[in-house]
N, C-alpha and C positions, 0 to 999 in steps of 0.2 A: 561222815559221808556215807557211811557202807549202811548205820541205820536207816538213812534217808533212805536207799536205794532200796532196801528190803521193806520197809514201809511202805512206797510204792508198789512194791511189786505184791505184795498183801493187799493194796485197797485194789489192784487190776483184777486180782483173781475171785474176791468180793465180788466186786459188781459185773464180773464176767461170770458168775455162779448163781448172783440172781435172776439170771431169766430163764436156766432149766428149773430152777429150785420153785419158783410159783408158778410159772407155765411152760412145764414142759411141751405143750401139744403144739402152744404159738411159737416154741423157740425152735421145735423139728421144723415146722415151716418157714419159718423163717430161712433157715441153715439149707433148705432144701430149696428155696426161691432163689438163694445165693448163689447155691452151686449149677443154677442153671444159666448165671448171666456171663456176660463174655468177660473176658479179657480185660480190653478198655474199660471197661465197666467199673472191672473190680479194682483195676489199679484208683482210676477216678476215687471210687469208694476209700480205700487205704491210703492215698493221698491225702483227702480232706482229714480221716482220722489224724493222721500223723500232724498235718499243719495243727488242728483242733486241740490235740496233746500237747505239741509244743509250745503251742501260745499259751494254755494254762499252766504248763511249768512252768512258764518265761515269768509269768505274772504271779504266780506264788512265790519264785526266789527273788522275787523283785520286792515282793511282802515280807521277808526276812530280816 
C-alpha cells in the first residue's frame, strides 16, 4: 500500500514539473492569471480537480 502511495505521489510531482521544465514563461502566466481570480473561482477550480482525481483513482483500483 505505502508503494502505491509513493508512486502516486512520484507521477503528481512529474507531471506537476513539466510545465516549468518546457515552458516556463506560459506556466508564470499561467500561475499569475490564477493568482488573480477570486475565491469562488478557485475553489470551483480545486473542486473539479479533486472529483477529476478521484474518479481516476476510483477507476484504476477498480482495474486491479
Amino acid at each position: 500500500m505505502m508503494n502505491t502511495v509513493l508512486l502516486a505521489i512520484g507521477l503528481v510531482l512529474v507531471v506537476e514539473g513539466l510545465g516549468p521544465l518546457f515552458s516556463p514563461h506560459g506556466w508564470r502566466n499561467m500561475v499569475s492569471q490564477l493568482s488573480q481570480q477570486d475565491d469562488n473561482t478557485l475553489r470551483r477550480i480545486g473542486g473539479c480537480l479533486v472529483v477529476a482525481g478521484s474518479v481516476i483513482t476510483y477507476m484504476m483500483y477498480l482495474r486491479m
